[in-house]
PyMOL CGO cylinders between C-alpha atoms (Angstrom):
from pymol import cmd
from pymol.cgo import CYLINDER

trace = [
    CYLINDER, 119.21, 59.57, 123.14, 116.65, 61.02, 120.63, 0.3, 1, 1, 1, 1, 1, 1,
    CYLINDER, 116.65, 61.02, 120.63, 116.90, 59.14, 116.86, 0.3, 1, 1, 1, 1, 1, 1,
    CYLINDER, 116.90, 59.14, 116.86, 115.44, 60.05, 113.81, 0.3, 1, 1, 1, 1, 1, 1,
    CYLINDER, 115.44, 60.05, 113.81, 114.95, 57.59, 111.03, 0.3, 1, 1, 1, 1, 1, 1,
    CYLINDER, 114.95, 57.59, 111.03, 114.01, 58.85, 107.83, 0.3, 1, 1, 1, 1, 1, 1,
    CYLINDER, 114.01, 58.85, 107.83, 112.45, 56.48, 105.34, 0.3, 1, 1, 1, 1, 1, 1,
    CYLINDER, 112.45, 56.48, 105.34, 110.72, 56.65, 101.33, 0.3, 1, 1, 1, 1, 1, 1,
    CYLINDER, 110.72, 56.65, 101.33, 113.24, 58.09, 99.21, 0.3, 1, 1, 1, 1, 1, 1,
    CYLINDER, 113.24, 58.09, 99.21, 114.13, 57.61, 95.53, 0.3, 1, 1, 1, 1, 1, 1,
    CYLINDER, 114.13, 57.61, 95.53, 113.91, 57.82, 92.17, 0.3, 1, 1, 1, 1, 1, 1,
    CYLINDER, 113.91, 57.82, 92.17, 110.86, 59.07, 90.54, 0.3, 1, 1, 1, 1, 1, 1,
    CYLINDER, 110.86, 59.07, 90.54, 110.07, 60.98, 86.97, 0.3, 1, 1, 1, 1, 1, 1,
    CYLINDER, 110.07, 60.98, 86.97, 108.77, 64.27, 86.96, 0.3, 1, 1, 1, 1, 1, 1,
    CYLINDER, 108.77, 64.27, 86.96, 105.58, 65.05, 87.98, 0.3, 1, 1, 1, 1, 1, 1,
    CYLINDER, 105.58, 65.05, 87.98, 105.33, 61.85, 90.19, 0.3, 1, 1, 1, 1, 1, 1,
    CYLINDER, 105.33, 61.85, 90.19, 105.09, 61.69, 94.26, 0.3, 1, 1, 1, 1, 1, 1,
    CYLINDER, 105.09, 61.69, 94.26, 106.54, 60.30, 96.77, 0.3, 1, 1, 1, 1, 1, 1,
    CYLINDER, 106.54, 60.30, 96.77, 105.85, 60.60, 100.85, 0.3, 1, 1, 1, 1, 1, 1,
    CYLINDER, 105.85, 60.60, 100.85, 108.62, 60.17, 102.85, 0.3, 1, 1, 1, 1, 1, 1,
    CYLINDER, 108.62, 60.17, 102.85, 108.46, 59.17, 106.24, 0.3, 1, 1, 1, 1, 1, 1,
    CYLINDER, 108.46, 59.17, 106.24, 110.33, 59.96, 109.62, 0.3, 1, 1, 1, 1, 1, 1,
    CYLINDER, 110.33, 59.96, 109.62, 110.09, 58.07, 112.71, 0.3, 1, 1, 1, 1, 1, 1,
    CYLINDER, 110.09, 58.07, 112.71, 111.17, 59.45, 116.55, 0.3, 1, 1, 1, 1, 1, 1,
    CYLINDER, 111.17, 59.45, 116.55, 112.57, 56.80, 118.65, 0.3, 1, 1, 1, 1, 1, 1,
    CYLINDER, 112.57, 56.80, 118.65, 114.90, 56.39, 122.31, 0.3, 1, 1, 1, 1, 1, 1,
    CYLINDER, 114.90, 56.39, 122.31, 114.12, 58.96, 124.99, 0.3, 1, 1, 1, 1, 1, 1,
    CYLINDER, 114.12, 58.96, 124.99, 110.82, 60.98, 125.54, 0.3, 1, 1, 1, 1, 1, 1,
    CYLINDER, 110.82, 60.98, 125.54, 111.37, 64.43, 124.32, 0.3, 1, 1, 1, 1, 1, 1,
    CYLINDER, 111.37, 64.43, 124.32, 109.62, 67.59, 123.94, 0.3, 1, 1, 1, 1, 1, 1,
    CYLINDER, 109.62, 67.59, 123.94, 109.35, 69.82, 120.84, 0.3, 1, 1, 1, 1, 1, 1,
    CYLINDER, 109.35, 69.82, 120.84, 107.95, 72.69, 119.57, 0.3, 1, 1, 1, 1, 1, 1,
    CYLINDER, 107.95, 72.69, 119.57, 108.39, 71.71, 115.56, 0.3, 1, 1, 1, 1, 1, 1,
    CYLINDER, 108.39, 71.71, 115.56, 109.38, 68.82, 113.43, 0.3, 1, 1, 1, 1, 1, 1,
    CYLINDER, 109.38, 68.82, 113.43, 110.41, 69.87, 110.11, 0.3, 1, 1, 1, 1, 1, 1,
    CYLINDER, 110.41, 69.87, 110.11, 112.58, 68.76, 106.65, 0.3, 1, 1, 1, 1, 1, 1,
    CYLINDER, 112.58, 68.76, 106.65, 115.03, 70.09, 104.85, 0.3, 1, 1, 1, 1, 1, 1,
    CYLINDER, 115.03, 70.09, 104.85, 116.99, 69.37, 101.74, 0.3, 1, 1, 1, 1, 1, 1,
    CYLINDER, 116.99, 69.37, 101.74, 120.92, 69.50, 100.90, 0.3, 1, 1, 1, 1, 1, 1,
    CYLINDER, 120.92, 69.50, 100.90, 122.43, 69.14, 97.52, 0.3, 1, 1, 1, 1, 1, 1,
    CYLINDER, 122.43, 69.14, 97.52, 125.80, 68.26, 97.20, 0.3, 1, 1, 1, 1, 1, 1,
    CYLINDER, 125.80, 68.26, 97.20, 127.60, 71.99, 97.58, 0.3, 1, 1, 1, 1, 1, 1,
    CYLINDER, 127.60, 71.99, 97.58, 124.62, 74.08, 98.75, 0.3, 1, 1, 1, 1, 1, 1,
    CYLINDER, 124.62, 74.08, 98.75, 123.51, 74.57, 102.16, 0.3, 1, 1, 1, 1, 1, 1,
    CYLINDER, 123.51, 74.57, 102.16, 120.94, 72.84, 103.86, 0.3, 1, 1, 1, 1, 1, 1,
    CYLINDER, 120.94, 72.84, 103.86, 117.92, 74.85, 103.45, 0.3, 1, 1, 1, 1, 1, 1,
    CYLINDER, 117.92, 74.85, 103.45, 114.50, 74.41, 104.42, 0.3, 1, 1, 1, 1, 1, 1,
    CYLINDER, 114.50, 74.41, 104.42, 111.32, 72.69, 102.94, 0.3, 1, 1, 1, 1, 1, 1,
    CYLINDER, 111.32, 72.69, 102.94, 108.46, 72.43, 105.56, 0.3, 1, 1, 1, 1, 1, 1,
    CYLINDER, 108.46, 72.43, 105.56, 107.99, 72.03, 109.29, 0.3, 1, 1, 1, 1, 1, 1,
    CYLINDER, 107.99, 72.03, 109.29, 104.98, 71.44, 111.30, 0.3, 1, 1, 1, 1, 1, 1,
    CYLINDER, 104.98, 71.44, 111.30, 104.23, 72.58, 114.97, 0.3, 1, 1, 1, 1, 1, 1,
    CYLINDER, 104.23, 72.58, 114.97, 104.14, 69.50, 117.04, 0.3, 1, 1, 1, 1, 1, 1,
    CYLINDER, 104.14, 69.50, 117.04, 101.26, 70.26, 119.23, 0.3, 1, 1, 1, 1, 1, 1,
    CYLINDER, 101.26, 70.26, 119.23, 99.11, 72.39, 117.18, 0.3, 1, 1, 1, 1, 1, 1,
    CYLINDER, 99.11, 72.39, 117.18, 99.68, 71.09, 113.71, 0.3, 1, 1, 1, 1, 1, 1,
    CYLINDER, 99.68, 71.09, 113.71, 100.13, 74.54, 112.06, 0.3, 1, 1, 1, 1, 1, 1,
    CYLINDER, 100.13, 74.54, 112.06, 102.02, 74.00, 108.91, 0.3, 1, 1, 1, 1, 1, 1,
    CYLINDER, 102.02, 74.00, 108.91, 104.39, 76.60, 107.51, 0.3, 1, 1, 1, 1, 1, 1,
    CYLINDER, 104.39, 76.60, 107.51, 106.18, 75.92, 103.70, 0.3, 1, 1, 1, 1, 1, 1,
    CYLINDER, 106.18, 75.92, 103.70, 108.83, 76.95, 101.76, 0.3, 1, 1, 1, 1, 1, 1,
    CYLINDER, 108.83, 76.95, 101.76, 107.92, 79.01, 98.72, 0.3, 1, 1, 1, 1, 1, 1,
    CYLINDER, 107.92, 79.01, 98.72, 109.36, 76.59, 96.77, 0.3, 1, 1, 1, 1, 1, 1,
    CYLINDER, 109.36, 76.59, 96.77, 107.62, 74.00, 97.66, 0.3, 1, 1, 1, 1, 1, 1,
    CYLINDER, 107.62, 74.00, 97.66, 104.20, 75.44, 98.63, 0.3, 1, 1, 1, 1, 1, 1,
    CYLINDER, 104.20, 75.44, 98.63, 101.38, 73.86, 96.76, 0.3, 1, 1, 1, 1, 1, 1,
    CYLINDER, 101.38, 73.86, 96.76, 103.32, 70.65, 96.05, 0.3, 1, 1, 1, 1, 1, 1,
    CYLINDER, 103.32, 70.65, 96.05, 104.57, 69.20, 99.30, 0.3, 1, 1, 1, 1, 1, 1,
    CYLINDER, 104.57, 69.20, 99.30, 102.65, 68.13, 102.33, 0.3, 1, 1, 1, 1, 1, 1,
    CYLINDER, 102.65, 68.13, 102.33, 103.73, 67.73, 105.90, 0.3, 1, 1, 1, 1, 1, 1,
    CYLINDER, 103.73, 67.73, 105.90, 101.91, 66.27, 108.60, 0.3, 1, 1, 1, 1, 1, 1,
    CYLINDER, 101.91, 66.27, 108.60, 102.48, 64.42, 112.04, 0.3, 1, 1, 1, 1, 1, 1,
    CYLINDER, 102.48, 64.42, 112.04, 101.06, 61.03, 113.95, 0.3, 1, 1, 1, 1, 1, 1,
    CYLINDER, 101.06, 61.03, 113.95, 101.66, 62.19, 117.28, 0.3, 1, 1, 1, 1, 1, 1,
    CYLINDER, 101.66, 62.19, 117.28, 100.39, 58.18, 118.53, 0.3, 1, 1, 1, 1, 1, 1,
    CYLINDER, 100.39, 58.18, 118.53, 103.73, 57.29, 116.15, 0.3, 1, 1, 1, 1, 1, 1,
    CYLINDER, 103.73, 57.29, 116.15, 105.45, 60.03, 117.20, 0.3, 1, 1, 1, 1, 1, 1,
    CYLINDER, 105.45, 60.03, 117.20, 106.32, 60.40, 112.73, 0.3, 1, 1, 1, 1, 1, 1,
    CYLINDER, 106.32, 60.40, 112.73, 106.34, 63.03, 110.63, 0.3, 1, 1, 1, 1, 1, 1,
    CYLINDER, 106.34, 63.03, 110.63, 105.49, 62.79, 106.99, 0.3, 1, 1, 1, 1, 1, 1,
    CYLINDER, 105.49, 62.79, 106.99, 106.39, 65.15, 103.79, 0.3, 1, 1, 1, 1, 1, 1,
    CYLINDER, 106.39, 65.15, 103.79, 103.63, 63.78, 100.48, 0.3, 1, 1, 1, 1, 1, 1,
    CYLINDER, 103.63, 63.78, 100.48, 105.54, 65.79, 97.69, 0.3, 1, 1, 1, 1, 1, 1,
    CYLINDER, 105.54, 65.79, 97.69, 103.70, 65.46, 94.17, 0.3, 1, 1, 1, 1, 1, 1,
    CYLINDER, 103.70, 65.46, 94.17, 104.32, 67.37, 91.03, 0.3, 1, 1, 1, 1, 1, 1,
    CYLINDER, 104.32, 67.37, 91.03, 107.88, 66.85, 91.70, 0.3, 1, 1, 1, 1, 1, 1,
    CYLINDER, 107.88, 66.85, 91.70, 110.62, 68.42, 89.48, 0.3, 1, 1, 1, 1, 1, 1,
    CYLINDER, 110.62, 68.42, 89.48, 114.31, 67.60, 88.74, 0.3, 1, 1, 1, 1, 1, 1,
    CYLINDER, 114.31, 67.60, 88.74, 115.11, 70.49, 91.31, 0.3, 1, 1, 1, 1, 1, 1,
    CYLINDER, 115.11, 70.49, 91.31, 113.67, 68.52, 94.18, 0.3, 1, 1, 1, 1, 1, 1,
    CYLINDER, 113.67, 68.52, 94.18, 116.32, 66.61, 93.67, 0.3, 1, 1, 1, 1, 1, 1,
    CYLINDER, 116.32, 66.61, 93.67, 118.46, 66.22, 96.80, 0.3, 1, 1, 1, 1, 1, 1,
    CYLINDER, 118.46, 66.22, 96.80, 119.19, 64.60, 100.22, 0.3, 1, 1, 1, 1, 1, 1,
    CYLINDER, 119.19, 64.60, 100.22, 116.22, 65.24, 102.50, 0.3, 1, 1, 1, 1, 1, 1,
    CYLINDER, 116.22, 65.24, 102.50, 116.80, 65.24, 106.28, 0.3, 1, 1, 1, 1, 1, 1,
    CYLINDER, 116.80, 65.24, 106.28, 114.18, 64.92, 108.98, 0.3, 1, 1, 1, 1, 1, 1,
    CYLINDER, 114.18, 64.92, 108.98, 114.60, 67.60, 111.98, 0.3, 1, 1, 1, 1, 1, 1,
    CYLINDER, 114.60, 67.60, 111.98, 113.04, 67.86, 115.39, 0.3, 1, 1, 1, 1, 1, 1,
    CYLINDER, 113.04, 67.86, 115.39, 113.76, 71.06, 117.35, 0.3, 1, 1, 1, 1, 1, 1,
    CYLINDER, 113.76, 71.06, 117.35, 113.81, 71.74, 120.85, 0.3, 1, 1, 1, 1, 1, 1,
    CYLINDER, 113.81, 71.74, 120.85, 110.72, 72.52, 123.48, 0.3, 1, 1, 1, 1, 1, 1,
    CYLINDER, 110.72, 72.52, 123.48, 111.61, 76.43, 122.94, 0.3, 1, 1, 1, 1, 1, 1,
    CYLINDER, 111.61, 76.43, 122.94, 108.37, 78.63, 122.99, 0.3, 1, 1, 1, 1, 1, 1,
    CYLINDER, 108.37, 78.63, 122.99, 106.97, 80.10, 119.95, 0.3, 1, 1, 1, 1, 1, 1,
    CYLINDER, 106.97, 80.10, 119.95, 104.31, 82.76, 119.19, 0.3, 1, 1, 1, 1, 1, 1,
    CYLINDER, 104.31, 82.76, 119.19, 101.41, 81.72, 116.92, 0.3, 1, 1, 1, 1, 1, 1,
    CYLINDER, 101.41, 81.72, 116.92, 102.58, 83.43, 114.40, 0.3, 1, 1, 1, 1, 1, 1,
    CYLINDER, 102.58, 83.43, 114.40, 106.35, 82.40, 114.42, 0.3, 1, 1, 1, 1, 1, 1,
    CYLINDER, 106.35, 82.40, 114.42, 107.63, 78.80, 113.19, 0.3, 1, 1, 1, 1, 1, 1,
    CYLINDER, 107.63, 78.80, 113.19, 110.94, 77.44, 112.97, 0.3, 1, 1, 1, 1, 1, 1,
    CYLINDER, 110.94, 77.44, 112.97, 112.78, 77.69, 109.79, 0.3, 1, 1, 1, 1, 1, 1,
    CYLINDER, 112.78, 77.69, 109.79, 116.70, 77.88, 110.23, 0.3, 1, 1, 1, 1, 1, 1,
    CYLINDER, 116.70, 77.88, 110.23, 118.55, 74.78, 110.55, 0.3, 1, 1, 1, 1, 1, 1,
    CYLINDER, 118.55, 74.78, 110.55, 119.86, 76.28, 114.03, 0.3, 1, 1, 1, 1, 1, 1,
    CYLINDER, 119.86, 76.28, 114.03, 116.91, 76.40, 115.19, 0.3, 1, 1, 1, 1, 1, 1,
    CYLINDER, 116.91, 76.40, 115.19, 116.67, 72.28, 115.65, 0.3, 1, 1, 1, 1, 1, 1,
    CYLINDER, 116.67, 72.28, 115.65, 118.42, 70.18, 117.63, 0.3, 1, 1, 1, 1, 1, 1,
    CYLINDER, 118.42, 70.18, 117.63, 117.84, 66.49, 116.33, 0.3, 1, 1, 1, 1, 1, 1,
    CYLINDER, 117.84, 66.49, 116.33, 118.51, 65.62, 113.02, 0.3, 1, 1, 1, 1, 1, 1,
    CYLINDER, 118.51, 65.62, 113.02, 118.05, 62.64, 111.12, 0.3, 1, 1, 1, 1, 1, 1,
    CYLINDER, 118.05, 62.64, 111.12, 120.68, 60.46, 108.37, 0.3, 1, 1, 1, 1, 1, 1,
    CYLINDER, 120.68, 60.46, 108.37, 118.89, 61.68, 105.61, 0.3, 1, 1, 1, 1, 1, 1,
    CYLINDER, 118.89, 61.68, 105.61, 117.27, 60.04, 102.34, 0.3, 1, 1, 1, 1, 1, 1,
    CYLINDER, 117.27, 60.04, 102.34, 117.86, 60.55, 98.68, 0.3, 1, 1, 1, 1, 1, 1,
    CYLINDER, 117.86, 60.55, 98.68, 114.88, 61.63, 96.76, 0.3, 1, 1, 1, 1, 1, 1,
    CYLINDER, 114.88, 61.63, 96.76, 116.07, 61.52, 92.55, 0.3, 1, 1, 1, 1, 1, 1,
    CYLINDER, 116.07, 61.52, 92.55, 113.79, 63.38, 90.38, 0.3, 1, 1, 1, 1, 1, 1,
    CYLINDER, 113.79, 63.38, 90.38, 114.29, 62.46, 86.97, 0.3, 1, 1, 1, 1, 1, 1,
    CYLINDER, 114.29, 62.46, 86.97, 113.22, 64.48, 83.70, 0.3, 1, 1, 1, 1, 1, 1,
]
cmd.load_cgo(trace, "trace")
């Protein structure tokens, strides 16, 4: 069994950081991308950043581009997202994702919530104004 266990969430004024953190554990398993998302309460899950596992090509939402930061310890088998200049419409859960060991051209990363298979509890980032 494949667990993901995100961590750093919470409240922080605008235009402050925060780097959250998300750690693989149980089984060995292979993937192609780790990634987050981001789910307010009554919108769908939609995507922030993921990161090609072996490689470490990045790939961003607009939204986010500029401001966030994702990036992988392979040795702690962790993904990271540093978001600064945050904004009250960062506010939301944040989930951690890892998708399966399906190929991928250079050019193509993984950006639809179907397209990962392990998915973490999530962690509430607050963005005050």
């Amino acid at each position: 069994q494949v667990q993901l266990v995100e961590s750093g969430g919470g409240l922080v004024q605008a235009g402050g950081s925060l780097r959250l953190s998300c750690a693989a554990s149980g089984r060995t398993f292979s993937r192609a991308f780790m990634g987050w998302f981001r789910q307010d309460p009554g919108k769908e899950r939609e995507f922030v950043a993921t990161i090609r596992w072996s490689g470490g090509n990045t790939y961003y939402a607009d939204s986010v581009k500029g401001r966030f930061t994702i990036s992988r310890d392979i040795a702690k088998n962790t993904v990271y997202l540093q978001m600064n200049s945050l904004k009250p419409e960062d506010t939301a859960v944040y989930y951690c994702a890892a998708s399966g060991n399906t190929y991928y051209s250079s050019n193509r990363y993984a950006t639809g919530r179907y397209e990962y298979d392990y998915w973490g509890q999530g962690t509430q980032v607050t963005v005050s104004s």
